[in-house]
C-alpha positions in Angstrom: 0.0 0.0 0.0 1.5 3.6 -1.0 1.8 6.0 1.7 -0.5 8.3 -0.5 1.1 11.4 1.4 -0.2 13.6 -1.7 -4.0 12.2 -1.7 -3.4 11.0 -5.5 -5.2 7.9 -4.8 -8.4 8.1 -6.6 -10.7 5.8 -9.0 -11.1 5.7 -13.0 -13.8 4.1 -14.2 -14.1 2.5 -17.5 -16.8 0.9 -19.2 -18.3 -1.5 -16.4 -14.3 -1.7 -14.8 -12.9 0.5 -12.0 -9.6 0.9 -11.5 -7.5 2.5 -8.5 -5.2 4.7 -9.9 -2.2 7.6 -8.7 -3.4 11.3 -9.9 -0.6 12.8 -11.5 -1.8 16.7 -10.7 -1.6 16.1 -6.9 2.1 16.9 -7.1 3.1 20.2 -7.7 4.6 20.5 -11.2 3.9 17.7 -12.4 2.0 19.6 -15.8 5.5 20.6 -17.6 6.9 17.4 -17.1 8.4 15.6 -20.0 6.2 12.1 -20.5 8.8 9.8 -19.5 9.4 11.7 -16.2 5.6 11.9 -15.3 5.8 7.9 -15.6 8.5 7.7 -13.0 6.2 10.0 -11.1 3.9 8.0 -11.4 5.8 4.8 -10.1 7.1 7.1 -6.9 3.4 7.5 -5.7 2.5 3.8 -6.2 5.2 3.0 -4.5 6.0 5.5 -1.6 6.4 3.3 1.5 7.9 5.6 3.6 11.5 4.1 3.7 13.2 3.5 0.7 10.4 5.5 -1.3 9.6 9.1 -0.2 7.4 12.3 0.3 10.9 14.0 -0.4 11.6 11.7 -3.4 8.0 12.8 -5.0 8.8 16.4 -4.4 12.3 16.0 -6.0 10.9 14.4 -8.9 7.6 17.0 -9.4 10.1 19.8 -9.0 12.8 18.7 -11.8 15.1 21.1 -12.5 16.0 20.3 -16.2 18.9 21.9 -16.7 20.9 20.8 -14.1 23.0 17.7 -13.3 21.5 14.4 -12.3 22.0 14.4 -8.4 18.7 13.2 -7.3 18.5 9.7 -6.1 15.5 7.8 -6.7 13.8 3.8 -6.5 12.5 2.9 -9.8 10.2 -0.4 -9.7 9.0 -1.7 -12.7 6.1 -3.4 -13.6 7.5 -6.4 -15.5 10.1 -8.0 -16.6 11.3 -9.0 -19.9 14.3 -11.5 -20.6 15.8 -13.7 -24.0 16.9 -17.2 -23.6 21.0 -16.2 -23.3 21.0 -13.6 -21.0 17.9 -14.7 -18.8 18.6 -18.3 -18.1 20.8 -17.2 -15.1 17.7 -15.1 -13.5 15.8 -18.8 -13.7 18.8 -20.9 -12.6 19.0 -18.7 -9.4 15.4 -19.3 -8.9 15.5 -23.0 -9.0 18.4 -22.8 -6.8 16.4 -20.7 -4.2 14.2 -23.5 -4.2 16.3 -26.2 -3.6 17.9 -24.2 -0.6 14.8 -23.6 0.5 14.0 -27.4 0.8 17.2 -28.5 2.2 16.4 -26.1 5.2 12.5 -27.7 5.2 11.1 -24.9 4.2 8.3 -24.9 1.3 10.0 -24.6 -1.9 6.4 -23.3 -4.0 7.0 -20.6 -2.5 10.1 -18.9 -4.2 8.6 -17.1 -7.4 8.8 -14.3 -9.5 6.8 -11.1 -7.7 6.6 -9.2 -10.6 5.5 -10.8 -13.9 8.8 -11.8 -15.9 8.3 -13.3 -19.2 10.9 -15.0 -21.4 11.2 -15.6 -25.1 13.8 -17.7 -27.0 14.9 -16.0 -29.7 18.8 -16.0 -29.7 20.1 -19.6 -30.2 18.7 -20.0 -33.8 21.6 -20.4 -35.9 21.0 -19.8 -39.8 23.4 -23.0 -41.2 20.8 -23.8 -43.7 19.7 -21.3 -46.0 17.9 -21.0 -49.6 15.9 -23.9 -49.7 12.3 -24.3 -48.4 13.2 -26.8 -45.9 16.0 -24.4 -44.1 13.6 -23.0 -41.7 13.4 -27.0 -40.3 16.3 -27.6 -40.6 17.7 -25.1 -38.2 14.8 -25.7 -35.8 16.2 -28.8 -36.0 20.1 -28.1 -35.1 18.7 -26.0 -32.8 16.9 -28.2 -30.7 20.1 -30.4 -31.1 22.7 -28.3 -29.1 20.3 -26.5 -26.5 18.0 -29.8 -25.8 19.1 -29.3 -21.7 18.5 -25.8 -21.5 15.2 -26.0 -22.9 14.3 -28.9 -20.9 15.1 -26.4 -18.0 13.2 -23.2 -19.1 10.0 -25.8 -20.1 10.1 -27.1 -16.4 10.3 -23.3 -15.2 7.4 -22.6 -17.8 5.3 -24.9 -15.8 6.8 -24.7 -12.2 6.5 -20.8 -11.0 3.9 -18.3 -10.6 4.5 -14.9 -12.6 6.8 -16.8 -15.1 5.9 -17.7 -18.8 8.2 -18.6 -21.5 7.5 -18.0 -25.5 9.2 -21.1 -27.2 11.7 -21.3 -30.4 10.8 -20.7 -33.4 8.0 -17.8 -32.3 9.5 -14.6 -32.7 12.1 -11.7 -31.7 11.9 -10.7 -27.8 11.1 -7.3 -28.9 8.8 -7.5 -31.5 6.6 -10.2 -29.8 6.9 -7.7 -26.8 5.5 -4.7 -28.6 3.2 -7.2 -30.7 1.4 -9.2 -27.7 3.3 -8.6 -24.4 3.3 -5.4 -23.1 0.5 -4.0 -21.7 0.8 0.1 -21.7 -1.4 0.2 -19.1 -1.0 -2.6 -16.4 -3.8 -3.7 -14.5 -2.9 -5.5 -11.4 -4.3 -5.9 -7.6 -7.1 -4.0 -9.0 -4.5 -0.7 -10.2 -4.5 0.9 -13.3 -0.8 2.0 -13.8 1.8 2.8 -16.8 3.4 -0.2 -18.1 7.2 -0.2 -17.6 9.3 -2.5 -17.9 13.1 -3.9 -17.5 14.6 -6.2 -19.6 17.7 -8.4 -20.2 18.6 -7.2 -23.6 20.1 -3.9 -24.5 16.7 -2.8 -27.3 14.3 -4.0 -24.5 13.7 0.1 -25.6 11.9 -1.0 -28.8 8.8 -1.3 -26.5 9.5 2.9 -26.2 7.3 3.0 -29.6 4.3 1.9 -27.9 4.6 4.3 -25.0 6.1 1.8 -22.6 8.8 3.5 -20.5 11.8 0.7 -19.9 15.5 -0.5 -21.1 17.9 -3.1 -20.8 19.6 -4.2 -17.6 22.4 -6.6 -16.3 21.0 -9.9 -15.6 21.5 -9.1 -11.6 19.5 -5.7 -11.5 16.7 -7.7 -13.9 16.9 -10.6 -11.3 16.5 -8.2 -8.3 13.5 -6.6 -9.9 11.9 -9.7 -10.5 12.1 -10.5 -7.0 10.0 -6.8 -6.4 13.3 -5.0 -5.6 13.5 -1.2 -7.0 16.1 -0.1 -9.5 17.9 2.4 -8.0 18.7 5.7 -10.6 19.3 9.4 -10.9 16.7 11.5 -11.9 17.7 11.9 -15.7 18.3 14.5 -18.1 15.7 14.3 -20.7 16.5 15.6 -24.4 13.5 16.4 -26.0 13.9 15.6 -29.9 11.2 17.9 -32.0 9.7 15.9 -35.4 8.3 17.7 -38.0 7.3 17.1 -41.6 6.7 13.8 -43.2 9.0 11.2 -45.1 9.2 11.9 -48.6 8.3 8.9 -51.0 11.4 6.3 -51.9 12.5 6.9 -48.1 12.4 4.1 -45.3 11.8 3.7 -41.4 15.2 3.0 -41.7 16.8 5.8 -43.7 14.9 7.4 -40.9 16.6 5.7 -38.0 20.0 6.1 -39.4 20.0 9.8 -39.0 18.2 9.7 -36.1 21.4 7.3 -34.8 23.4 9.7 -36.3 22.3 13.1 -34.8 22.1 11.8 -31.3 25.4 10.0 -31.3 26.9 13.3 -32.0 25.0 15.4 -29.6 25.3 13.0 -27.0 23.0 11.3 -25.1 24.5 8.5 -22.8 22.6 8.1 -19.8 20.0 10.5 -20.9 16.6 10.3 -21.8 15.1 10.6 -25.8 11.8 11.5 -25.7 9.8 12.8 -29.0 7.4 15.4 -29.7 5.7 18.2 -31.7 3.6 17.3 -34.8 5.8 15.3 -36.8 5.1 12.6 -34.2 1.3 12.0 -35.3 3.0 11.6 -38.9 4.9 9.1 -37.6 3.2 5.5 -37.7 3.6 2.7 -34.4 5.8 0.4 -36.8 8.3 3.6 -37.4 8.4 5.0 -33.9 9.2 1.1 -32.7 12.0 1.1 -35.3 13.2 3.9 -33.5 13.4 3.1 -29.9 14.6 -0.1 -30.9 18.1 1.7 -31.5 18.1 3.5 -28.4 21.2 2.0 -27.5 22.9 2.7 -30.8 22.0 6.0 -29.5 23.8 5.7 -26.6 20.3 6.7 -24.3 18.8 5.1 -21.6 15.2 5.1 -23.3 14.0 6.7 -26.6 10.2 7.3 -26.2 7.0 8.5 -27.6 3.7 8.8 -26.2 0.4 7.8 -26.0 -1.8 9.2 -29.2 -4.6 7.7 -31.9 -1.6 6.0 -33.3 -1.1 3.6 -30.4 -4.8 3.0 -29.8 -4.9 2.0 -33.1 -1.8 -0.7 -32.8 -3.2 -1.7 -29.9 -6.3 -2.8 -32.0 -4.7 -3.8 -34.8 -2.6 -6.5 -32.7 -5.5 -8.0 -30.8 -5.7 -6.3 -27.8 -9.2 -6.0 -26.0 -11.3 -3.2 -26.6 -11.5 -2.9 -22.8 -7.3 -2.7 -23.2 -7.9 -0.2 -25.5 -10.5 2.0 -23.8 -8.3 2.1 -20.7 -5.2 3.0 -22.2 -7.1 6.3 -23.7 -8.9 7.1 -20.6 -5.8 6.6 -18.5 -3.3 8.6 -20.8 -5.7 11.3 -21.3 -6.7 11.8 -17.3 -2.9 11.8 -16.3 -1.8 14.0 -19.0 -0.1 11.3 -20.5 -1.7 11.9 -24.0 0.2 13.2 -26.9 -0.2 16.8 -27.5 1.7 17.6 -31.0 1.5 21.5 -30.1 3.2 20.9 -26.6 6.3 22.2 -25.6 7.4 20.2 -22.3 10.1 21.2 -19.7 13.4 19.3 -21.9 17.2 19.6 -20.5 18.1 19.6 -24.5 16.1 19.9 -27.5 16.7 18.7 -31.1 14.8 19.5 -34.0 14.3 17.1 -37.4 12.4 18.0 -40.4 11.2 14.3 -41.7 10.9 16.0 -45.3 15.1 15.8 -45.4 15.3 12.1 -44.7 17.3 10.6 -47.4 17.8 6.7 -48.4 21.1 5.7 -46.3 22.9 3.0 -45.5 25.4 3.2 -42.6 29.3 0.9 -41.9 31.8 -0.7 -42.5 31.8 -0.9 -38.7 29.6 1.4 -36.7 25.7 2.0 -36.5 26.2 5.8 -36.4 28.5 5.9 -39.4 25.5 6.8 -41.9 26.5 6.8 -46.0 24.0 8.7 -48.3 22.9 5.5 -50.7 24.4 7.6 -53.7 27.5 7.8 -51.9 27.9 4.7 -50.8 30.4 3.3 -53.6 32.9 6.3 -53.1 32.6 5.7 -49.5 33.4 2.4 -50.2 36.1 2.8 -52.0 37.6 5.0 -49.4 36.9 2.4 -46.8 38.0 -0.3 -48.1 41.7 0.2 -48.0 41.4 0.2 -44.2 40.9 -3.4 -44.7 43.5 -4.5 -47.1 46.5 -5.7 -46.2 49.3 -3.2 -47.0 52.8 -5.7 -47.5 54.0 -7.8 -50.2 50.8 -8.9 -51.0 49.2 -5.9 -51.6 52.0 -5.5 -54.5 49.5 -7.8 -56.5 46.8 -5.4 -56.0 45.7 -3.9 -59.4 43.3 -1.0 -59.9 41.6 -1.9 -63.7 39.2 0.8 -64.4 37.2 -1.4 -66.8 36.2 -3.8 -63.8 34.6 -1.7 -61.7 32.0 1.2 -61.9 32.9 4.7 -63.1 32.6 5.9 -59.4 34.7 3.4 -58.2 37.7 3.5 -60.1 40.9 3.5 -58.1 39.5 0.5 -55.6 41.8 -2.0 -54.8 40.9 -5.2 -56.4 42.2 -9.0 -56.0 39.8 -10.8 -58.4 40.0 -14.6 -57.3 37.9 -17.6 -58.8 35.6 -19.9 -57.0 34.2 -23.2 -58.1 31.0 -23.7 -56.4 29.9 -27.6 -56.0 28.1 -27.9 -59.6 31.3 -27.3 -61.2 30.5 -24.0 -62.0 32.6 -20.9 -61.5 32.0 -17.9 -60.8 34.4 -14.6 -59.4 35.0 -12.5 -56.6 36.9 -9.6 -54.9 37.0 -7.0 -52.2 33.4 -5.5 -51.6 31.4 -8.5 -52.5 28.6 -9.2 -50.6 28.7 -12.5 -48.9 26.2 -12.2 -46.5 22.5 -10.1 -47.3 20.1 -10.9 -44.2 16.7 -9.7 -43.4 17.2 -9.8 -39.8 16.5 -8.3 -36.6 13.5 -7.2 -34.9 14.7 -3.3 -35.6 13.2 -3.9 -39.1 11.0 -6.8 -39.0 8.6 -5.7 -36.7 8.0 -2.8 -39.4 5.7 -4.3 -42.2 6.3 -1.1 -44.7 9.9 -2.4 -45.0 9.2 -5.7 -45.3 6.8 -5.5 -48.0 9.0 -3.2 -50.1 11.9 -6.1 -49.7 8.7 -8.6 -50.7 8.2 -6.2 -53.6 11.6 -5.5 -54.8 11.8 -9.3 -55.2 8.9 -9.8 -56.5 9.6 -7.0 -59.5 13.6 -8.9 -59.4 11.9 -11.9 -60.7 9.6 -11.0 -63.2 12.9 -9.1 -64.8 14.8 -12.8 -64.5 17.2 -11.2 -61.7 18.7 -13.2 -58.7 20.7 -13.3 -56.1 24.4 -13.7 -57.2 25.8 -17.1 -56.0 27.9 -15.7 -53.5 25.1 -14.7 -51.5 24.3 -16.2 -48.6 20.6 -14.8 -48.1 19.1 -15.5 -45.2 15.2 -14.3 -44.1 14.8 -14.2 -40.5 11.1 -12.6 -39.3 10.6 -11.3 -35.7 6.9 -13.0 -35.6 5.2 -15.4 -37.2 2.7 -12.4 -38.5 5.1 -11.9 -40.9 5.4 -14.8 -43.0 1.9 -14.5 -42.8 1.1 -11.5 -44.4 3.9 -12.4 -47.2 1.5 -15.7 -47.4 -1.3 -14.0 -47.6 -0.2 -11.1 -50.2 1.3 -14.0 -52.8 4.9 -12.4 -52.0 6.4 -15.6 -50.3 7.5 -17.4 -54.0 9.3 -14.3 -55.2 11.3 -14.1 -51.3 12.2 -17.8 -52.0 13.4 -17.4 -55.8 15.4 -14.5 -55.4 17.1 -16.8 -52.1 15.5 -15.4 -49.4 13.7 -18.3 -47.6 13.2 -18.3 -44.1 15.4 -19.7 -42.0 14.0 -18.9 -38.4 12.1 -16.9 -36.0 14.7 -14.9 -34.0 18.5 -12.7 -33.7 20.5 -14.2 -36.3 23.0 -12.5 -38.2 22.5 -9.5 -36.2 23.8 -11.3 -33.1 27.1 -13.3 -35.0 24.4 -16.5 -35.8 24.8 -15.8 -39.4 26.1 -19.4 -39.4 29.3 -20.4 -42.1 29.6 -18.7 -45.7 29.4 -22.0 -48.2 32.6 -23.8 -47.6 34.2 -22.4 -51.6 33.2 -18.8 -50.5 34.8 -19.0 -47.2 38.0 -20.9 -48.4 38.7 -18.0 -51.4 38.0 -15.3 -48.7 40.2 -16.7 -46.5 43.5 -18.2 -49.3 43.2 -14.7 -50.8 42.5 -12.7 -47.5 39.4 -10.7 -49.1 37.6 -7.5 -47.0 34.0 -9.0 -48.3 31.0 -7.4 -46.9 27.4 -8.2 -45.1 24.2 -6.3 -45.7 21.7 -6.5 -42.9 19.1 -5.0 -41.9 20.1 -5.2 -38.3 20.9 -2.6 -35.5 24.6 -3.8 -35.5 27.0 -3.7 -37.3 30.7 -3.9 -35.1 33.7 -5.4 -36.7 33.8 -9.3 -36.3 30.4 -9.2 -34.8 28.4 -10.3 -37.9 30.6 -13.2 -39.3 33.9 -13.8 -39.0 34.9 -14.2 -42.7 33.3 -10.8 -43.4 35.3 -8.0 -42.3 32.6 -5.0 -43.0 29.2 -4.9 -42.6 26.4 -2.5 -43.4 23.1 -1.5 -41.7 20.3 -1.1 -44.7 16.5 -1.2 -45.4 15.3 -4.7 -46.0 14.6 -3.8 -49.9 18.2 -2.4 -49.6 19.3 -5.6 -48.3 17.4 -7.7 -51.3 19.0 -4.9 -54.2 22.7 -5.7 -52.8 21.9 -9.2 -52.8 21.5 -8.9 -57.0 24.1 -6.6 -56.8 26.5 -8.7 -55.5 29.0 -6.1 -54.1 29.2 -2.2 -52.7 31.3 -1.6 -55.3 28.6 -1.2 -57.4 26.4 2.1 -56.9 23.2 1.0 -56.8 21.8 4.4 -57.9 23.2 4.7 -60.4 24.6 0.7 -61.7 22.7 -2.3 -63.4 21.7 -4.6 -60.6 21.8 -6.4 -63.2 20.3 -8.2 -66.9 16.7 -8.8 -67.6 15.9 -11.9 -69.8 15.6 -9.5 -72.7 19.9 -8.8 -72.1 18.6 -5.0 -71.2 20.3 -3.6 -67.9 17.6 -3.5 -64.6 17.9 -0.2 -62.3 16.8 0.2 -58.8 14.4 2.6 -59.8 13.1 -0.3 -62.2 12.2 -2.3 -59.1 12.0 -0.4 -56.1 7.7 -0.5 -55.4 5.8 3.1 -55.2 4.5 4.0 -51.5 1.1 3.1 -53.0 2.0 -0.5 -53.8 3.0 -1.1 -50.0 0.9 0.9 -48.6 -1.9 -1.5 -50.4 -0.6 -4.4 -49.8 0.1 -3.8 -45.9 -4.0 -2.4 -46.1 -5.2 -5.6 -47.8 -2.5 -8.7 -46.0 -2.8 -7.1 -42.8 -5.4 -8.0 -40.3 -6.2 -7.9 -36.4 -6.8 -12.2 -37.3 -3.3 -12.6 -38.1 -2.3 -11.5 -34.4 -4.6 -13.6 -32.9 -3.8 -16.5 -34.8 0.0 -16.0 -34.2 -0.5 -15.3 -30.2 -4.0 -17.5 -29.1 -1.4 -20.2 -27.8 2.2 -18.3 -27.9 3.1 -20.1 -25.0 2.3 -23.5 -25.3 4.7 -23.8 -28.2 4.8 -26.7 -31.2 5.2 -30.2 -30.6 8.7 -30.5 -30.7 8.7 -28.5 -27.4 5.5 -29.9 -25.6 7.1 -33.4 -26.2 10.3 -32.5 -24.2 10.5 -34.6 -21.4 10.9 -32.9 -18.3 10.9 -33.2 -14.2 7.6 -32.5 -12.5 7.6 -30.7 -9.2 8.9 -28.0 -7.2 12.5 -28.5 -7.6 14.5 -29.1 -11.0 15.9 -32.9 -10.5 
């Protein structure tokens, strides 16, 4: 019970429900708080016991001085708490050890448990071995069940031996995306309270749930553990940078040419241990799919959180991805009675302010090696060019570099070049050098979870194949969805054929390539790369990009736009400028452009209108945690202890 030294306790009513709830304008000052802050508030007079929560700490917090230095202590406790198979297994190993300490000093081991909700997905030991066949996606569900049979026996039993504790299984979805998709809540409702949902979580974008309006960010696994078991997160009151949006994407640019510059901007101002919150009318403008995008780099970034509030545009994701209409009614009454609603004309109180007109977005790609590192696309070539001889080895060797204009496009004359030949296993041959792209991977929940993206990759593909285009066969393409929805809606829109002939078949639900599970190059690839010590390159649409993370054949890898990812994949290397290069020959022998491929805003906008549906989500998430029947038919212990 809160101390409720302010008399904020009060009742919202909704529909037929009632709710206790904290008022927000019991506290003097609370109005000109930023929206992140007024949820920390929020969670202060919830929480105020007296001890380690106070009157004082309230007062602190309602009277934020936003220009100076954190100094302010205060206890944060989230709602919930998030974790992926890697990083959360140790929270669950600790519990099942608190259990069997518990029993070997006769005490009842039931009742060690989670005491706030903590819910974990698996989503990072998929490893994509198999690739461009329609069986791949088995195949590596397969392998994967192979080398981590133990530990899912373990997180099963934990699945059905504590309170507060659920588990997604393999082959669902990315931790994030089926977070924003079917997990969080926005508002929690719990004891009979009606409260902002906030969350920790045991991966670093946990801050992809920001889009939704969901304050939280990744942890350690000890201060994830600790909140679990209802302890507060201890933090300074933070400075909040208040970034301004106006203007609207132009046609021909992405969520993630978006993101890039976003990554870009803040990287430079600075903004580690800070707070990114968004505001003024470009943020209406600004759809659920593209604001999750963006808080899912938060730590690119370098902030704590990167949020948006609530508006229409949540209420209507919140619909859109099954939630009740109850949900849905409470979220809106709740954000607009605690001034938690969007106002695009609002100025709050921010420690810094940065402005972006959407209208001056261009398409970018951003590498070799760093996330902030953004390339103009029609630069990207020249870049590369300059780039590249960071990478090549300058001895002996490097005296059998030769620089043949006629080899490489005009814009990229003057890059070194080691042309060496690989036989692939028909016999055939084919030839490679520095720049070619060995790796082009939908992946990632940054991307993903955006279905504007992925139906212009769907598209691009589709249009690549009715030219006669392909992936070159040094391409290791690999599709790797962060939900099920996904493949659904390719399903549904007839896109799925033109994905698999251009060599992007699926080969998981979950971090792949974007976490180093790109799995081996094919074994002729890898041996050329490595006998003639080649700087190849990835193309992901990840949210990382660091040297050696992504493969350790490939020594430079670039962050793109899924249809980005599938043009460099018929490309076949960053020498070529893909603005202004064939991507290759139609079946007529005539020279196919980007611009010859890439789909108008009105083809994806139609075909997210007409493949989309509210079903989809319901279907995908009706029985998310019971899993298939490869993991129901894992034997495991019964009872209270983990034999």
């Amino acid at each position: 019970m809160s101390a409720n030294s302010f008399d904020a306790r009060s009742t919202l009513r909704v529909g037929d429900e009632s709710y206790e709830i904290f008022k927000l304008d019991k506290v003097e000052g609370s109005a000109r708080l930023p929206y992140s802050l007024k949820v920390l508030l929020e969670n202060l007079l919830r929480t105020e016991d007296g001890a380690n929560i106070t009157a004082d700490h309230i007062r602190a917090l309602g009277g934020w001085d936003s220009q100076a230095q954190p100094s302010q202590e205060i206890q944060f406790t989230p709602a919930r708490v998030i974790m992926q198979d890697f990083t959360g297994v140790p929270c669950v190993v600790d519990l099942a050890t608190m259990r069997e300490a518990v029993k070997e000093l006769g005490g009842d081991p039931a009742k060690i448990n989670p005491l706030a909700p903590a819910e974990l997905v698996i989503d990072h030991s998929v490893i994509a071995d198999k690739f461009g066949t329609n069986d791949a996606f088995a195949q590596n569900v397969e392998l994967e069940y192979g080398r981590n049979k133990e530990r899912y026996q373990f997180l099963r039993w934990g699945q059905t031996a504590f309170d507060e504790f659920k588990v997604v299984p393999p082959g669902t979805g990315i931790v994030h995306q089926v977070n924003i998709e079917h997990l969080a809540r926005t508002v929690m409702v719990r004891g009979g309270q009606a409260y902002p949902d906030t969350l920790v979580g045991t991966d670093s974008h946990t801050t992809m749930v920001n889009g939704l309006g969901v304050l939280g960010w990744g942890v350690g696994g000890i201060e994830a553990e600790a909140a679990m078991l209802g302890q507060p997160v201890s933090m300074l009151i933070p400075r909040v940078v208040g970034f301004k949006l106006t203007g609207e994407l132009t046609p021909g640019t992405t969520a993630t040419d978006l993101v890039l510059t976003i990554t870009e901007m803040l990287r430079k101002h600075g903004v580690v241990g800070k707070f990114v919150e968004f505001y003024g009318e470009g943020v209406a403008a600004t759809s659920l799919a593209n604001r999750a995008t963006i808080g899912n780099m938060s730590p690119e970034f370098g902030s704590t959180a990167a949020i948006f509030p609530i508006d229409d545009e949540t209420l209507k994701y919140l619909r859109l991805t099954g939630r009740s209409e109850q949900q849905v009614a409470l979220v809106e009454a709740y954000a607009k009675e605690q001034g938690l609603w969007l106002d695009p004309a609002a100025e709050p109180d921010f420690s810094e302010k940065l402005e972006l007109d959407l209208a001056t977005v261009v398409p970018s790609i951003a590498g070799p090696k760093r996330p902030q590192d953004r390339i103009v696309l029609a630069n990207a070539a020249e870049q590369f060019a300059q780039d590249v001889r960071n990478y090549v080895e300058d001895d002996e060797e490097a005296g059998k570099e030769s620089f043949p204009a006629s080899d490489a496009p005009a814009s990229a004359n003057g890059v070194p070049s080691r042309p060496t030949t690989v036989t692939a296993p028909d016999g055939s041959t084919y030839e490679i050098d520095h720049g070619a792209v060995t790796v082009a991977a939908i992946t990632s929940c940054t991307n993903t979870s955006n279905p504007y993206v992925m139906v212009a990759a769907a598209l691009v593909a589709k249009k690549a194949v009715e030219k006669g285009l392909t992936r070159k066969p040094w391409v290791k393409t690999t599709l790797s969805p962060g939900s099920k929805v996904v493949t659904d809606y390719f399903d549904k829109a007839g896109l799925t054929p033109y994905l698999d002939k251009v060599g992007f078949n699926l080969v998981g639900y979950g971090c792949t390539t974007c976490i180093g599970n790109s799995g081996p190059l094919p074994e002729e690839v890898s041996k050329a790369v490595n006998e003639h010590d080649l700087a190849v390159t990835s193309v992901l649409s990840g949210n990382r990009n660091f040297e050696g993370r992504i493969n350790p054949d490939v020594k430079m890898n670039y962050l793109a736009s899924p249809p980005l990812v599938v043009a460099y994949a018929l490309a076949g290397s960053m020498k070529v400028d893909i603005t202004r290069d064939a991507l290759g020959i139609d079946t007529e022998g005539k020279p196919v452009y980007l611009q010859d491929i890439w789909p108008s805003e009105a083809e994806v906008n139609d075909v997210v209108a007409n493949a989309i549906g509210e079903d989809m989500f319901n279907k995908s998430y009706q029985d998310v945690f019971a899993g298939d029947a490869q993991w129901q038919a894992l034997p495991i212990p019964t009872g209270n202890t983990f034999e």
